[in-house]
N, C-alpha and C positions, 0 to 999 in steps of 0.2 A: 692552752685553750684560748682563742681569741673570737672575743664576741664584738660581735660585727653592727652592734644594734650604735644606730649614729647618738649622739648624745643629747638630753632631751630639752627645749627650752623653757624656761621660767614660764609660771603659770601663765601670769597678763600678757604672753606676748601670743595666746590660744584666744580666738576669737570668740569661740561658745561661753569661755568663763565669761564675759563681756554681758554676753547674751542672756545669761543666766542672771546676773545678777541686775542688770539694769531694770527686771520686770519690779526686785521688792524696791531698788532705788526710787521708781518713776511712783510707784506706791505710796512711798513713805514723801515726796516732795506734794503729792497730789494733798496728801493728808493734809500738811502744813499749809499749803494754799489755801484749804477747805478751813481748818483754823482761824488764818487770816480773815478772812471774809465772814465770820461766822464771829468775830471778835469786833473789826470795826463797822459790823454794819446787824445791829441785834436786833429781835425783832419786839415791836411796840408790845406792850402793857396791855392790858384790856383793861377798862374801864371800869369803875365799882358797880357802875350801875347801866353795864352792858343789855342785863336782860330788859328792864324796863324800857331800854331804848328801843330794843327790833320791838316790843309791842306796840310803842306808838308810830314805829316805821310801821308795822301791820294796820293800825290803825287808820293812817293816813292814808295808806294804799285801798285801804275798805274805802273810804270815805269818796278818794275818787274812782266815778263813774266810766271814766276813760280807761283807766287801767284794770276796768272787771273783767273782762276774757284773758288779760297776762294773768292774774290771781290767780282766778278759776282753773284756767292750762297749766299753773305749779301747784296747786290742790289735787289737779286729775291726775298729772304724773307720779303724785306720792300716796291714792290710793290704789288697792288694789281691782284689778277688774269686778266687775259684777261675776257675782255665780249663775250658771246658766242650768 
């Protein structure tokens, strides 16, 4: 009996193995870059007395008269419509 099938070559020299595998490679290097940047670059603190701050940023912003229709136009936007 002689089988005729030619003889097969080594995995890496098939191009879809390549293909298949660079999707978890490109994955796992993306992760690592996401690490890097997420290590030397963290994000600031909040401040102990963060709230007390935006109220006297609200406050100051009440106070001027110039900036009452900016206020007023981020008050209208965060209630809801009148009922009709």
């Amino acid at each position: 009996m002689n089988n005729s099938h030619p003889p097969s070559a080594p995995w890496w020299k098939y191009g879809y193995v390549w293909l298949v595998i660079a999707g978890p490679v490109a994955v796992v290097i993306a992760g690592f870059v996401t690490l890097w940047i997420a290590v030397s670059h963290p994000d600031p603190v909040l401040e102990k007395d963060y709230y007390r701050r935006g109220l006297d940023i609200n406050k100051t912003l009440a106070a001027d008269k110039d900036l009452l229709p900016a206020v007023q136009g981020r008050n209208h936007a965060a209630t809801a419509p009148p009922a009709r």
